[in-house]
C-alpha positions in Angstrom: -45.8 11.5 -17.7 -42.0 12.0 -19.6 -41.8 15.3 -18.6 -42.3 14.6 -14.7 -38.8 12.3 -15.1 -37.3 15.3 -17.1 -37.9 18.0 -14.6 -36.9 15.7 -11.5 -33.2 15.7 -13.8 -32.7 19.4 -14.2 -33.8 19.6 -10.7 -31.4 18.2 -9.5 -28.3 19.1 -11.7 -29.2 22.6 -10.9 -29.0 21.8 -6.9 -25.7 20.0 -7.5 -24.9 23.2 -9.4 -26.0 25.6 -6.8 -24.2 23.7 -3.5 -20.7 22.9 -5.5 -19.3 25.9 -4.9 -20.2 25.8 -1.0 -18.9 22.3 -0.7 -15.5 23.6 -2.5 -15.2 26.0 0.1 -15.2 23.7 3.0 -12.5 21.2 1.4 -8.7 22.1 1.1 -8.9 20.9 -2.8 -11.5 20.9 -6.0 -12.9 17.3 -7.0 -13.1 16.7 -10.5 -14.2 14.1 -13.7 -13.3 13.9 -17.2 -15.7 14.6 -20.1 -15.6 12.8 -23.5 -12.9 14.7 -24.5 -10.7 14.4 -22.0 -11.6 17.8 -20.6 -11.3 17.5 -16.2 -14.6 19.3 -14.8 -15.6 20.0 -11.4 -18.0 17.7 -9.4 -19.2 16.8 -6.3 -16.6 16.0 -3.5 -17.1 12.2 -3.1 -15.1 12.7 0.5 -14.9 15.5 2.7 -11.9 15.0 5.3 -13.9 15.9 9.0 -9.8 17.1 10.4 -6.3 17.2 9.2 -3.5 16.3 11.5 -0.1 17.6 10.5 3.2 16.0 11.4 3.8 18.6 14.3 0.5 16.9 15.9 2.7 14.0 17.1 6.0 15.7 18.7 8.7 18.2 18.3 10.0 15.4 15.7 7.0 15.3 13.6 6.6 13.5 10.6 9.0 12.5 7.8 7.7 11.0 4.5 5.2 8.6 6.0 4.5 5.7 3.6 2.1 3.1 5.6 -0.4 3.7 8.1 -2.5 0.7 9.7 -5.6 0.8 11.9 -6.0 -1.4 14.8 -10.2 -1.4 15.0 -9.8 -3.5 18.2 -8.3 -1.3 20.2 -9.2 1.5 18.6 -5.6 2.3 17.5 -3.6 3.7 14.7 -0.3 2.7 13.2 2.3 5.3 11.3 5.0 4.2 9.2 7.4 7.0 9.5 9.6 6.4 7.1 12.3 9.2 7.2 12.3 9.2 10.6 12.9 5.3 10.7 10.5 4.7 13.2 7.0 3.6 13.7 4.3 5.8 15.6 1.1 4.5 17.7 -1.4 6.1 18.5 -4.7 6.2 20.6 -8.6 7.0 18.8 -7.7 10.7 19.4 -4.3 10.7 17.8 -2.2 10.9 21.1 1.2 9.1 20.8 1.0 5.9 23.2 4.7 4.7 22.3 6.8 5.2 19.2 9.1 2.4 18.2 12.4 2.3 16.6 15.1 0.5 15.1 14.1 0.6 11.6 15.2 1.9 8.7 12.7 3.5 5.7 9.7 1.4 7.1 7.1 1.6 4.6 4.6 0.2 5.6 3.2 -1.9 9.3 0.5 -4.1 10.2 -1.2 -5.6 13.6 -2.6 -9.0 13.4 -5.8 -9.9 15.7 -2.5 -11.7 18.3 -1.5 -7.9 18.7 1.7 -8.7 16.9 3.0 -5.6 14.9 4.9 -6.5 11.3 6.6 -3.6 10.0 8.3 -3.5 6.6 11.8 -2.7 7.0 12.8 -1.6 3.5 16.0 -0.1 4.3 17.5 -3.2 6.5 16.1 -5.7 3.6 13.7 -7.4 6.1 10.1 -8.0 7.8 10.0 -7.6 11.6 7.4 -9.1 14.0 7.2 -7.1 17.4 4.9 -7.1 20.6 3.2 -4.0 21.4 5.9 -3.1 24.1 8.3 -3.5 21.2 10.7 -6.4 21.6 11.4 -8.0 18.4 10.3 -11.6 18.2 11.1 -12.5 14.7 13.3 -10.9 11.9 12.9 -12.3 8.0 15.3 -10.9 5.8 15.7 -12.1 2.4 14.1 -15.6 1.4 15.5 -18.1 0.2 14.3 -19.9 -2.7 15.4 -21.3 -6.2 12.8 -19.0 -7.7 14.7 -15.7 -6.0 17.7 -14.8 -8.0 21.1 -14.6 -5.7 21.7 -11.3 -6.5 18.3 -9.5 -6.0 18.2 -7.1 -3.5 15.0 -7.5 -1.0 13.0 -4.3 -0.5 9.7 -5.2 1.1 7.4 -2.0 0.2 4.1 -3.4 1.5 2.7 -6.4 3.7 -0.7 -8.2 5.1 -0.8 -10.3 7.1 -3.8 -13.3 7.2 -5.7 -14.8 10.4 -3.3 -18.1 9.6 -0.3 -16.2 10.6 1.0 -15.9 6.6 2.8 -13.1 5.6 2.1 -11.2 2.4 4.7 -9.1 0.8 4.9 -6.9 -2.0 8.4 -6.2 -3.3 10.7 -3.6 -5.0 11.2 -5.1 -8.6 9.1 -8.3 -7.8 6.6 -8.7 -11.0 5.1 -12.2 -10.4 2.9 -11.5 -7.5 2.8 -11.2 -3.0 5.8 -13.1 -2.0 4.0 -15.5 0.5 5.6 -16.5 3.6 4.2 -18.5 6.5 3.9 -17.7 9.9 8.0 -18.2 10.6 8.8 -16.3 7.2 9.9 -19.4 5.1 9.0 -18.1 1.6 6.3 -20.8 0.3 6.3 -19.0 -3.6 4.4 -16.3 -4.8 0.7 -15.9 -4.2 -1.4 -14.0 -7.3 1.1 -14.2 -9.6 -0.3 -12.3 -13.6 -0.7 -15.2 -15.9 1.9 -14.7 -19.4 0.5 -16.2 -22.4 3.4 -16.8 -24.9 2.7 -17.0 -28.5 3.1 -19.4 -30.7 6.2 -17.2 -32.0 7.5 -16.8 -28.7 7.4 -20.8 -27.6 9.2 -21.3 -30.8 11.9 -19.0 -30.5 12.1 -20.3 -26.4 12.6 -24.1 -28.3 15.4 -23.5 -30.9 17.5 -20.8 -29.7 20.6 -21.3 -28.0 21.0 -19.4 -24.5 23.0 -16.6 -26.2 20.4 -16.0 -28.7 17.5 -15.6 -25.7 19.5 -12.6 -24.9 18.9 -10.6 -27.8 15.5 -8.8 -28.1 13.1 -10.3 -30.4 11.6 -7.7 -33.4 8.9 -9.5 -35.0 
């Protein structure tokens, strides 16, 4: 009876053997693991892309640097953040452009709520912009205002979500303590996930008895 489970193993590892290099073949790249050494070999595509659009698929324009790309299941659309073109591309289930929208400047990322309301991340103009779907802008958030946001940092939303209560979820250039939650009229309301810091004992001490000059001198214990 062990040898049954034995022969079922080898029969297998020799079909995955036997079809890799076919399934290599039909993909524009090899997939691969990493053995106990830290040695990469090849394995068994996991995904196997069914097309490839290129940027000349959507205009003489095409496509520059692209960073986000959203889609809309309910309408069966799809969202481009064209970031070095500064604009924003939509397009229908077979990847016709339906309307491009601009204004921007490096968006990195957009996102449609179920209210077809369309949040882009404005990186380069320091903001978050709420549009409808024939483009008028309907709200603008640039940089919150908080006593936990320094005066001096500079607001470069990279990436945002948006939840079925309207809140907006942002992830920040240089931001380290989590989403920067605002609500639904971009009031920041603090920051949402935030990576718990466990100071040591050392640490809370030095935090205690040093003077403000002294905190600014790295520790070397």
């Amino acid at each position: 009876m062990a040898k049954k489970p034995l022969c079922l193993l080898f029969t297998a590892i020799y079909i995955l053997v036997a079809i890799a290099p076919r399934i290599s073949a039909e993909v524009p790249y090899d997939s691969y693991i990493y053995n106990r050494w830290g040695e990469t070999i090849l394995a068994p595509h996991s995904y196997v892309p069914g097309r490839i659009y290129q940027g000349s698929d959507f205009g003489e324009q095409g496509l520059d640097s692209p960073q986000g790309m959203f889609v809309y299941r309910r309408r069966s659309e799809v969202y481009i953040a064209d970031t070095g073109n500064n604009r924003v591309i939509r397009l229908n289930s077979k990847w016709e452009v339906l309307r491009v929208y601009e204004g921007f400047k490096e968006p990195s990322d957009v996102f449609v709520s179920d209210r077809n309301q369309i949040f882009v991340a404005d990186t380069g103009n320091s903001r978050v912009v709420v549009m409808d779907m024939d483009g008028n802008f309907t709200g603008i958030f640039g940089k919150p205002e908080s006593d936990l946001i320094s005066e001096d940092f500079i607001y470069s939303p990279l990436k945002l979500v948006v939840d079925k209560g309207g809140r907006i979820y942002v992830i920040a250039q240089g931001v380290n303590k989590g989403l920067m939650e605002l609500d639904k009229d971009g009031i920041f309301k603090g920051y949402y996930g935030a990576t718990k810091v466990h100071v040591s004992m050392t640490d809370y001490l030095w935090k205690v008895f040093s003077t403000n000059e002294q905190r600014q001198i790295p520790m070397d214990f």
